[in-house]
C-alpha positions as CSV (number, residue, x, y, z in Angstrom):
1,X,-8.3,11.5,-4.8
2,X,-6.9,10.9,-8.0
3,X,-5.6,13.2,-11.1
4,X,-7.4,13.9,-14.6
5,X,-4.7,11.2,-16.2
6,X,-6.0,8.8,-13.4
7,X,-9.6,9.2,-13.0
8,X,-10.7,9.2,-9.2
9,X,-9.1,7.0,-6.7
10,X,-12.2,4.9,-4.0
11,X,-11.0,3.3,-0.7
12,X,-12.6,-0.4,0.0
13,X,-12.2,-2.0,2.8
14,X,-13.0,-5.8,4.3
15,X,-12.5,-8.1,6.7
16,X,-10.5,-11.0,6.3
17,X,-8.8,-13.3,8.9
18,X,-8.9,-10.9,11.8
19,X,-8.0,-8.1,10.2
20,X,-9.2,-5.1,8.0
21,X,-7.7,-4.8,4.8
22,X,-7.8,-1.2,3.1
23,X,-7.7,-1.2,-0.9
24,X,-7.4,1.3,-3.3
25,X,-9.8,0.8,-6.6
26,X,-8.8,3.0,-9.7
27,X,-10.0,3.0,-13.4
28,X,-12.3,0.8,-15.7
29,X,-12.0,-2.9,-17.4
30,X,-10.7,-5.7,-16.8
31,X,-9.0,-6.1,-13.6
32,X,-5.8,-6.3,-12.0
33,X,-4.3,-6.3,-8.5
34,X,-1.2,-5.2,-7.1
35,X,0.6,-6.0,-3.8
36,X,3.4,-3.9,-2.6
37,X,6.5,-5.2,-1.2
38,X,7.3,-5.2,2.8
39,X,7.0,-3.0,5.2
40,X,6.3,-0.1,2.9
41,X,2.4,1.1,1.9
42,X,0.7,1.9,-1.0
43,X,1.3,5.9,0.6
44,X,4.8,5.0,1.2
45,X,5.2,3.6,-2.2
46,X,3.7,7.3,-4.2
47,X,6.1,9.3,-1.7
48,X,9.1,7.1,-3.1
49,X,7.9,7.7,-6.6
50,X,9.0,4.4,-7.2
51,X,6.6,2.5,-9.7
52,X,4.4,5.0,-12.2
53,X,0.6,3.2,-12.9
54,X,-0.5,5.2,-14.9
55,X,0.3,3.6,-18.1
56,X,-1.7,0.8,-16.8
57,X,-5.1,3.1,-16.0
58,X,-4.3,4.4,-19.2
59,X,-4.2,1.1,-21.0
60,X,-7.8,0.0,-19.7
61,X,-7.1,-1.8,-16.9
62,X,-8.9,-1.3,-13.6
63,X,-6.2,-1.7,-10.5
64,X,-7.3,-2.5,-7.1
65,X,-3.5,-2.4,-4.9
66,X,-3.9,-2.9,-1.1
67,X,-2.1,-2.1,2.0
68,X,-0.9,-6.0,2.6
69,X,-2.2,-7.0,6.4
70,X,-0.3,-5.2,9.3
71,X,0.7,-2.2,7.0
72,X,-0.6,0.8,6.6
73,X,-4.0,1.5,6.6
74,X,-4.9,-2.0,7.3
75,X,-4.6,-4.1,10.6
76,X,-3.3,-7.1,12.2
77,X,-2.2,-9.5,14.5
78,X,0.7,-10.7,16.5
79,X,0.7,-13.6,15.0
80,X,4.1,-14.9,13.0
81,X,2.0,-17.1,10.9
82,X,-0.3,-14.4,9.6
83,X,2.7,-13.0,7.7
84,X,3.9,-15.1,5.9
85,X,3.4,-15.3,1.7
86,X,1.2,-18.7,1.9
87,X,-1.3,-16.6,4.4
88,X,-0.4,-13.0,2.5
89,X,-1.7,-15.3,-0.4
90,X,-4.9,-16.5,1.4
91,X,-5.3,-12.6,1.5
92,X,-4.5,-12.0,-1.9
93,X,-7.2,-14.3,-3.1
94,X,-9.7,-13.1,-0.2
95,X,-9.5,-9.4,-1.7
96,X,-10.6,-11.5,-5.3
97,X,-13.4,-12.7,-3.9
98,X,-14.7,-9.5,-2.1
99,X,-14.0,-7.9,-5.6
100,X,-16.3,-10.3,-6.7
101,X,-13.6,-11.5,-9.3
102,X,-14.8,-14.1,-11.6
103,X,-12.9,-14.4,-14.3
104,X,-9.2,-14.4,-14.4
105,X,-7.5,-11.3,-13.1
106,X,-3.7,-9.7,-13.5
107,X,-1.7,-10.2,-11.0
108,X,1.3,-7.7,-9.8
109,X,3.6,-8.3,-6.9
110,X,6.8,-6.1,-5.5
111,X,9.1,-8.6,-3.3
112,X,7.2,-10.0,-0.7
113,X,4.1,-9.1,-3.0
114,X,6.0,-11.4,-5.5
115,X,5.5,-14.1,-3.2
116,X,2.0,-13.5,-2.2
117,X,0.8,-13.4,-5.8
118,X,3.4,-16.6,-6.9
119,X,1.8,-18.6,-3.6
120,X,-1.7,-17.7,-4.8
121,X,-1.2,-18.2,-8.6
122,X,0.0,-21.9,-7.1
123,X,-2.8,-22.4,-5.5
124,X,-5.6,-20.9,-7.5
125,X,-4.2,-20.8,-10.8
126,X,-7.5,-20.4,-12.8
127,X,-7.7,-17.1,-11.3
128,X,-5.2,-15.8,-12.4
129,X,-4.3,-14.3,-16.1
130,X,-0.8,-13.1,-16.4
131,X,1.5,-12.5,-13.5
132,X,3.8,-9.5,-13.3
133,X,6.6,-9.6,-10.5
134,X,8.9,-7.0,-9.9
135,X,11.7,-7.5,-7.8
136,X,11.9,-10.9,-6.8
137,X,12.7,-11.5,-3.1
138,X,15.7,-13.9,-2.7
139,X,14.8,-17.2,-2.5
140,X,15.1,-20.6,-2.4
141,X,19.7,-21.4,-1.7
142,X,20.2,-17.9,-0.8
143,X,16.8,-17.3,1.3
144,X,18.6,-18.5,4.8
145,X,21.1,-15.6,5.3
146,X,18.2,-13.5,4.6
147,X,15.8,-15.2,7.6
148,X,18.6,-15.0,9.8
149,X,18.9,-11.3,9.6
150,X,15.0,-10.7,9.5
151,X,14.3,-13.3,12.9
152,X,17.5,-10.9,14.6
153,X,16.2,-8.0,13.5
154,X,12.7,-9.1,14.9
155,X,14.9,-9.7,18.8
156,X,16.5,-5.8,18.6
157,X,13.0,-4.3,17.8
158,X,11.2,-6.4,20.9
159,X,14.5,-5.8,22.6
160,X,15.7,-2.1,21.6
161,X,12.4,-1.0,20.0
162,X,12.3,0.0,16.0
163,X,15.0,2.6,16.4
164,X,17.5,2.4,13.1
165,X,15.4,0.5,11.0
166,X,18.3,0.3,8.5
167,X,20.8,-0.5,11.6
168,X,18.0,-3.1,12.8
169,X,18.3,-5.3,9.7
170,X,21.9,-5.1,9.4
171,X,22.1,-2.3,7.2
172,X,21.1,-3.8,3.7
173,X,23.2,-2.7,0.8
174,X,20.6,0.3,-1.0
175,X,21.3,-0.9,-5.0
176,X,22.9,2.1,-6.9
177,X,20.0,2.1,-9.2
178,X,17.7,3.9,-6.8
179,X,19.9,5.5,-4.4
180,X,17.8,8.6,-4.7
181,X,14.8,6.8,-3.7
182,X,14.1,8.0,-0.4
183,X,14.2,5.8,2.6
184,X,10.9,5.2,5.4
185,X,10.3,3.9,8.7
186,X,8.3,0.3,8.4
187,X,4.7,0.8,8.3
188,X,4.0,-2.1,10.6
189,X,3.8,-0.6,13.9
190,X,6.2,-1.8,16.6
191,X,4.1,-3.9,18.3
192,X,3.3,-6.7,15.0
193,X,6.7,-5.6,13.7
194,X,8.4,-8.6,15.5
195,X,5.9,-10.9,13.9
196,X,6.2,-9.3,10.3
197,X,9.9,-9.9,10.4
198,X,9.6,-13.8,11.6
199,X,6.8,-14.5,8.8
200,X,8.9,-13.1,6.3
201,X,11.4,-15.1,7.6
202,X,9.7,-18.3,7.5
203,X,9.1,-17.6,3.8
204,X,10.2,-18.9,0.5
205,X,8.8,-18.6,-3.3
206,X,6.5,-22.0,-4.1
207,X,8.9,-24.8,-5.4
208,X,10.4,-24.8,-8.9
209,X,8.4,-27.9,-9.6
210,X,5.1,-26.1,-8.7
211,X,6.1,-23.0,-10.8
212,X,6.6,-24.9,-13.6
213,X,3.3,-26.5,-13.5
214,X,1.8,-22.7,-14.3
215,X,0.7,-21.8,-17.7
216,X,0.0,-18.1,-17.2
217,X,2.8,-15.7,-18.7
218,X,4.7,-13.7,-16.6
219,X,6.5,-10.8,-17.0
220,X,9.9,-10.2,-14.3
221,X,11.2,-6.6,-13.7
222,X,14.1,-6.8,-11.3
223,X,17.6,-4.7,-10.9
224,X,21.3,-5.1,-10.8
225,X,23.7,-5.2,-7.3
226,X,20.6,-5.7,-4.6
227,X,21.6,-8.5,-2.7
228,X,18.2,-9.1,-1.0
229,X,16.1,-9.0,-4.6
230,X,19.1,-10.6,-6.6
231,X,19.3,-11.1,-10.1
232,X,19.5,-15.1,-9.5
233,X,16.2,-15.2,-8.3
234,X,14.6,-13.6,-11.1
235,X,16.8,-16.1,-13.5
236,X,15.4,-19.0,-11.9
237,X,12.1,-18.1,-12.2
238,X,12.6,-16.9,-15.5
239,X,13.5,-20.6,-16.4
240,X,10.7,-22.3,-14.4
241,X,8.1,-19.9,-15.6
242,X,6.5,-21.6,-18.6
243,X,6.6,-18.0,-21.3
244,X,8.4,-15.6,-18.9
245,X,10.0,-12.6,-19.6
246,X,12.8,-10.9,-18.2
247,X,14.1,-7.7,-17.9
248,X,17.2,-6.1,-15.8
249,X,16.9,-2.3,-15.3
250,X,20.5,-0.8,-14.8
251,X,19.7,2.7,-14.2
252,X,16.8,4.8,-12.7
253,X,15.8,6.0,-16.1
254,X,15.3,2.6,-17.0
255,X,13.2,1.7,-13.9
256,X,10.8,4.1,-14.6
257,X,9.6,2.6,-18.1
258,X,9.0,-0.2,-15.7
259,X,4.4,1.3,-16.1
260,X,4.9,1.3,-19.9
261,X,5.9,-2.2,-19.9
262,X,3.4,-3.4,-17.7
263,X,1.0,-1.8,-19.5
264,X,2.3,-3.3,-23.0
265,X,2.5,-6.8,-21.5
266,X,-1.1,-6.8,-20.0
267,X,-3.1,-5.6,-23.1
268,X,-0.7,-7.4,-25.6
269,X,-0.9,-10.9,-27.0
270,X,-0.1,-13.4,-25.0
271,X,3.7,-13.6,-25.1
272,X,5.1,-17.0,-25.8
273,X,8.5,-18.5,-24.8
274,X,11.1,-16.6,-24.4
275,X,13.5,-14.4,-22.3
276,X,13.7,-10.7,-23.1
277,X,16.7,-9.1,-21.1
């Protein structure tokens, strides 16, 4: 697997927390990891043609991404608790240690792969170099209307079965920016579904005062009119992030120089305060 721009693509997989995790490990050099955002896949993710890494293979980096516990390749439980981003983070930095990970790494998180990677940077900051976090979930004031509809979405599917996924979740508004993207049924299989939707639901970004406390730069990717990744989520962190830069795509075009910039920010020098929009 893999293309000659990408070198060859190896599956890893380990046990963590009663489940098997299934990675994908590309390229040479220093490392970084990237977790994907929920109820999508790594697979799911290329068919999408959402985010382009190969700037980042390109720019030396070695990238590990993984199929977060309960979707895709890997497994799970149905347990609520498993799911949400404190224990996605207790993953996160598992998959570190099974990498053997000893110095700092580069951290990159879609949505709820946001919050894993922000819940494990607060934890474990020394392992961590720069953070990258594209598409903020909401969070924080605006996170309850969110957990409402996630916990009734979680009673239709145990109820009605997955059926319109979109329906099922109260039809969330799809952003004009990627309104070509095409849509997928949720990865995690309909009988952990239930509990993937209530441990997202009982999640929230760390604290402001705990972000604040991080010295590692961060650059934030988000875009306009998505009410469940809003743009006042990435704001807020942008303030609380000690360094952080920001940038709002407005158009599809845009979105896809999203590699480029990851690649620029992780072999640049360290950025220093300062909001780039």
């Amino acid at each position: 697997m893999g293309t000659p721009e990408t070198g060859p693509v190896t599956e890893g997989r380990f046990r963590h927390r009663g489940a098997e995790l299934v990675y994908d490990d590309a390229g040479t050099g220093p490392l970084a990891v990237y977790a994907h955002g929920g109820f999508v896949s790594q697979a799911v993710e290329q068919r999408m043609d959402l985010f382009d890494w190969a700037p980042v293979l390109r720019a030396g980096r070695r990238l590990v991404r993984y199929d977060a516990r309960g979707h895709g390749r890997s497994t799970g439980r149905p347990v609520e608790a498993d799911y949400t981003y404190a224990s996605l983070a207790d993953d996160l930095l598992g998959l570190l240690d099974h990498l053997g990970a000893t110095d700092p790494v580069d951290a990159i998180g879609s949505s709820m792969g946001c919050g894993t990677c922000l819940h494990a940077a607060v934890r474990a900051p020394d392992r961590f170099s720069r953070l990258v976090l594209l598409l903020p979930p909401t969070a924080w004031a605006t996170r309850e209307a969110h957990a409402r509809a996630n916990r009734a979405a979680a009673d239709t599917v145990e109820r009605d079965g997955p059926g319109d996924w979109s329906g099922a979740r109260g039809d969330p508004h799809r952003p004009a920016v990627v309104a070509d993207v095409p849509e997928f049924p949720p990865t995690p299989p309909q009988t952990l579904l239930p509990s993937v939707l209530r441990g997202l639901a009982d999640s929230d970004l760390p604290a402001p005062a705990l972000l604040a406390a991080l010295r590692c730069p961060a650059l934030i990717l988000t875009w306009v009119d998505d009410p469940g990744h809003p743009v006042s989520t990435a704001a807020a962190l942008a303030d609380c992030l000690v360094g952080a830069q920001l940038h709002l795509s407005r158009t599809r075009a845009d979105v896809r120089t999203w590699g480029v910039r990851i690649a620029d920010f992780l072999t640049g020098p360290r950025p220093g305060p300062g909001h780039a929009r």
